[in-house]
N, C-alpha and C positions, 0 to 999 in steps of 0.2 A: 409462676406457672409456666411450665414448659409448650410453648405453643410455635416451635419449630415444626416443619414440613420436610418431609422427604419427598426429592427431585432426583432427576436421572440425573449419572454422574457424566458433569464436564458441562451440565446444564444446557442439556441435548435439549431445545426444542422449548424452555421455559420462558415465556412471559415476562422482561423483568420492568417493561416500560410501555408506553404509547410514543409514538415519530411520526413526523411529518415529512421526512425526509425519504423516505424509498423504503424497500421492500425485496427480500428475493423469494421468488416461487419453486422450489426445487421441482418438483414434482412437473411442470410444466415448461422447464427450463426455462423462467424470464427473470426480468429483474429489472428495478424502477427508479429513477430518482424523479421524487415528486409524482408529477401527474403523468410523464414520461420513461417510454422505453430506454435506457440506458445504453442499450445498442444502435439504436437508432438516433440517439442523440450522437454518440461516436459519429455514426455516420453521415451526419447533415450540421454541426454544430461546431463551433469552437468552442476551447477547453474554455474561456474565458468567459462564453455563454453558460456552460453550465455550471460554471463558479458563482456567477451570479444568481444560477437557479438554486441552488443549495444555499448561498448567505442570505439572497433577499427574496426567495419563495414565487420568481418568476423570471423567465427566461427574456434577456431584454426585449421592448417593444421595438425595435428598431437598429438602425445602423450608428444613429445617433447615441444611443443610450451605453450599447455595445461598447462604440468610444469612446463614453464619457470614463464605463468602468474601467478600462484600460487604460486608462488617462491615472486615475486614481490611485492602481495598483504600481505602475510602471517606475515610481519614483521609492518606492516600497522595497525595489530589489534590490538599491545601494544600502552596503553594512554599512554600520557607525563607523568611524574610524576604531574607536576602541576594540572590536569587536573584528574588524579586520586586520588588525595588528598581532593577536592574540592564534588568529589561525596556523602562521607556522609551524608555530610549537608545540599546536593542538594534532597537526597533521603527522607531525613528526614523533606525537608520542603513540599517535594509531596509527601509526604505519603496519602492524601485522593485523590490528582488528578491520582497519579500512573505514571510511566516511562514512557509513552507517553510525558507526559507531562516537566519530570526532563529534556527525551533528548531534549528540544526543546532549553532549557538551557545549557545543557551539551553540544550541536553540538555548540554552540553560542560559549560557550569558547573552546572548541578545535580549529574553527577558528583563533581566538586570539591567544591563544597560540603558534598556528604551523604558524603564519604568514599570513595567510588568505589575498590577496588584490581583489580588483574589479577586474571581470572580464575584464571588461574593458580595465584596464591598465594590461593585462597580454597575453605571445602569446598560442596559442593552445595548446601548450605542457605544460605550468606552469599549465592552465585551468586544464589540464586532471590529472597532478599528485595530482594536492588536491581535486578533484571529487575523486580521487581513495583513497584518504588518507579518504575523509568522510565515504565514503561507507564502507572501510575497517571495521572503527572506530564505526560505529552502533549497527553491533549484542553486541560487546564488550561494550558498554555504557547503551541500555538495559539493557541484562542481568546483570550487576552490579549493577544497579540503583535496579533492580526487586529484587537480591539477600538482598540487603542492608534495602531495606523496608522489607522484611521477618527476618530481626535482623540474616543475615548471610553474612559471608565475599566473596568476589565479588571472582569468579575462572579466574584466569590468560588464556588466552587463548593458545591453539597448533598449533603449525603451521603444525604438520605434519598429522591434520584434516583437510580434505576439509571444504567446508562452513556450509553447513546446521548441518553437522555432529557436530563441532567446537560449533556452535552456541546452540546447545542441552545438548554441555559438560559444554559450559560456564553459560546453566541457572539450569542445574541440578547437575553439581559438578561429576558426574558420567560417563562412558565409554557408549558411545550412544549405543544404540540397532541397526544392519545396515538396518534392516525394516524398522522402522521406521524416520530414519533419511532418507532413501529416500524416504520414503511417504512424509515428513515434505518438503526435497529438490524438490519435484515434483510441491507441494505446492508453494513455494516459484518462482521456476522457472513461474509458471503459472499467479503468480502475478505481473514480473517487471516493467510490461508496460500495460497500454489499454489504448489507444488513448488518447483526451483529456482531461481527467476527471478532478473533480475541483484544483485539490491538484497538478496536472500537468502542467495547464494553468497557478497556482499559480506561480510552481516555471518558469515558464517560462516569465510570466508578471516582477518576480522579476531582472530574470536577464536580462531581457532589459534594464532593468535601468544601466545595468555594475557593480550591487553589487557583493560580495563574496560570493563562491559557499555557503558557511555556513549561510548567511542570506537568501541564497535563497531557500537552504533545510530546512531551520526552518520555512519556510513561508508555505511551502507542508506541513509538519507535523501540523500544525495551523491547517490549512486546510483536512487534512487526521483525523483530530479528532473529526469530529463533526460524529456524527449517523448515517446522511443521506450518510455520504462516507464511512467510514471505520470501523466504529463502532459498523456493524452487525454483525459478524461471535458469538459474545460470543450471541447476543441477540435471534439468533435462535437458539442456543441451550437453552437459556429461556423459549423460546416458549414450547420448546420438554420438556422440567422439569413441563410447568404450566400444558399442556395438560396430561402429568402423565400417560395415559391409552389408549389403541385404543379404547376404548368402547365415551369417551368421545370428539373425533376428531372433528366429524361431529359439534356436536353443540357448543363445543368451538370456532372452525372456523364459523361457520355460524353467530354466534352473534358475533364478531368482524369484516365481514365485512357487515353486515347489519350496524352496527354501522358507518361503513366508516376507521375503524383503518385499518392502516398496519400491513401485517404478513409478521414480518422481513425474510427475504432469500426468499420472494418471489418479482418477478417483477424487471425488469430493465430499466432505459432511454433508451436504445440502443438498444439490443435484440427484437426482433418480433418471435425469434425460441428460443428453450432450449440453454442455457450460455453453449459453450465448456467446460468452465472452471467445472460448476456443475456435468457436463458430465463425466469429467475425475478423480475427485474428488469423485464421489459417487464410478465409479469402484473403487479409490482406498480405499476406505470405504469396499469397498463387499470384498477386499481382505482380510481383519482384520475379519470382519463378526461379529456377536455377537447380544446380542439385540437392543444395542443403534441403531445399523445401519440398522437392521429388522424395527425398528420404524420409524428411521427417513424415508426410503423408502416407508411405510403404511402411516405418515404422507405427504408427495408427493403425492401418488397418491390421497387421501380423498383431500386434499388442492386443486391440478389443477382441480380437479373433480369440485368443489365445486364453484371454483373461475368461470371457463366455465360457469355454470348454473346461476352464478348471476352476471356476470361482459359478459357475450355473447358478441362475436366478438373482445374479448381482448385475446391476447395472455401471459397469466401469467403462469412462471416457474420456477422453482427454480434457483436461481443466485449463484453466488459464493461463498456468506456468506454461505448458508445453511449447502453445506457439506463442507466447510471447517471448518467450527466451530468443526463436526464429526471425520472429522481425527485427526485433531488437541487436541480432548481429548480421541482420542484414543491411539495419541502419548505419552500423557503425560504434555501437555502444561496444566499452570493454565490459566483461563479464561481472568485474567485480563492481559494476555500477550497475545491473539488472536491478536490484534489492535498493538500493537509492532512488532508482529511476520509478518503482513501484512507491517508494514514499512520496515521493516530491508529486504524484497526482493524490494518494491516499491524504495527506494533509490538509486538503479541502474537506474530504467528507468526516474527518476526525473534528474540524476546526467546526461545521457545520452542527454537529453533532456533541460538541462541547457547548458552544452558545442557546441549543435546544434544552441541554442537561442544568443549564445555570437558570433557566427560568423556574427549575422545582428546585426548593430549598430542602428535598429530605433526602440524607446522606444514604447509601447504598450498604446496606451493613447486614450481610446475610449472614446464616450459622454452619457451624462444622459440628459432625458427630465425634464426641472423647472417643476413641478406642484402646488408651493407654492403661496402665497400670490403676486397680482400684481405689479410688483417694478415701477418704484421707487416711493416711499413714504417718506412724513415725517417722520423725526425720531422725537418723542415726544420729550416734555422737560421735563425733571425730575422736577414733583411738591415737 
């Protein structure tokens, strides 16, 4: 008996689980991890803290506990040797796709290497310590892969660097600046989780199967790479390069969306209000201040101006990409690290969100409508 369901297509809106982990409110623009504002964790919190709220369900009790976790994690971000050995060649064969692309690879074999099994066959606690050895293991795979394709030797990581901090040392080789490692860490905090986007359901269809955390974070990054998820923040600053001038705003935007193109960092599936995320991210932009960020703000308002008058009755905003692309080359990040720099925080809330998925054993196995040819048929015979 046929007892499939027809769902809007691309599964706008569909039910497919219960979480315990956060939530986004489009309609209200907010959005939660746990019992917490997201944005306001960014902004009172270290990333470190809300790692911990995501794997173990509360925000540490103290200063003590805080570095106990960071005690834990910090010896987590030295590769194997094997594992680091293996990276040249990894870097050297994606030198045109870039370190998105190496880790998808690189996470593959640190699995392997560190022992990686199904979820499945493993209990909650084996689950969470190689979620935490992945996560560790990111920023530090990145950034060496990124170092390596620039024909420079990869930086060992510190432990006596928090995260974002760490993560700034290991792609530029130098003593972070504390501004802007926590504009970067604000960043990152604001990224770990939002409901269930593609790259999230990915890794979560994967581990219902009972695979290993590592095949199931490779499946999110697959999926975290494609343009329409995670591949805007460098592309609106594109934008802001092609547009060159405020004199030229108006009719740059007007003939791309008379044309019907997207203007990347604008518009979200979810949102019907301004994205917190772009909210919190532009103030952190206004703090730096300069020209880049005078324009990108002239560009916003000519844009929503523009999009109201020819898109009436559509709520379009700037999203996340927009100003995060802006801090992030106000930090210092090169461009083609924007989309690594969005995984290496996204990894937590995939990782998170894998260990929640592994405590239900039933596989994720929806249906697809035939529309092909009527079966059954002859099969010709080969003249």
């Amino acid at each position: 008996m046929n007892t499939s369901v027809d769902v809007p297509r691309g599964l706008a809106g569909v039910v497919v689980t219960e979480t315990e982990l956060g939530d986004v409110r489009g309609r209200e623009g907010f959005y939660h991890y746990r019992q917490y504002s997201a944005v306001e964790l960014a902004g009172s919190r270290a990333f470190e803290d809300v790692w911990h709220l995501m794997f173990r369900g509360a925000l540490p009790a103290d200063a003590a506990e805080r570095a106990a976790f960071a005690a834990e994690i910090a010896p987590l971000r030295t590769l194997p040797a094997e594992v680091r050995d293996a990276l040249p060649a990894l870097a050297r064969a994606t030198a045109l796709s870039g370190p998105l692309a190496g880790l998808r690879t690189a996470l593959s074999l640190l699995g392997a290497s560190a022992g990686f099994r199904p979820v499945y066959d493993l209990t909650p606690e084996r689950r969470a310590a190689d979620a935490l050895a992945a996560c560790a293991a990111v920023p530090t795979l990145l950034t060496a892969l990124h170092r390596l394709g620039q024909g420079l030797e990869p930086v060992e990581p510190r432990a006596d660097l928090p995260y974002a901090a760490n993560y700034l040392y290991m792609l530029t080789g130098e003593e972070p600046d504390p501004v802007k490692a926590r504009a970067v860490e604000r960043y990152l905090i604001s990224t770990i989780d939002h409901g269930f986007n593609a790259s999230t359901f990915t890794a979560r269809v994967i581990a219902s199967t009972g695979a290993d955390v590592a095949a199931c974070l490779t499946g999110a990054i697959g999926a975290l790479s494609g343009p329409l998820h995670g591949g805007a923040p460098s592309r609106a600053l594109d934008t802001l390069d092609a547009i060159g001038t405020a004199d030229r705003i108006d009719p740059w935007i007007r003939e791309r969306v008379l044309a019907g193109e997207r203007i990347m960092g604008f518009g979200h599936p979810v949102y019907r209000t301004e994205d917190p995320r772009s909210r919190m991210l532009r103030d952190t932009a206004r703090e730096f201040g300069g020209p880049l960020v005078d324009f990108a703000v002239e560009v916003e308002r000519h844009v929503e101006r523009i999009l109201a008058e020819l898109k009436p009755g559509r709520e379009l905003h700037t999203n996340v990409e927009f100003y995060a692309g802006v801090v992030m080359e106000l930090c210092g990040l090169p461009r083609e690290m924007f989309t690594p720099t969005f995984c290496a925080a996204r990894v937590v809330g995939w990782s998170a969100n894998i260990l929640e998925q592994a405590a239900d054993s039933k596989i994720i196995r929806p249906a697809a409508r035939y529309t092909g040819p009527t079966p059954p048929q002859p099969v010709p015979v080969l003249g």
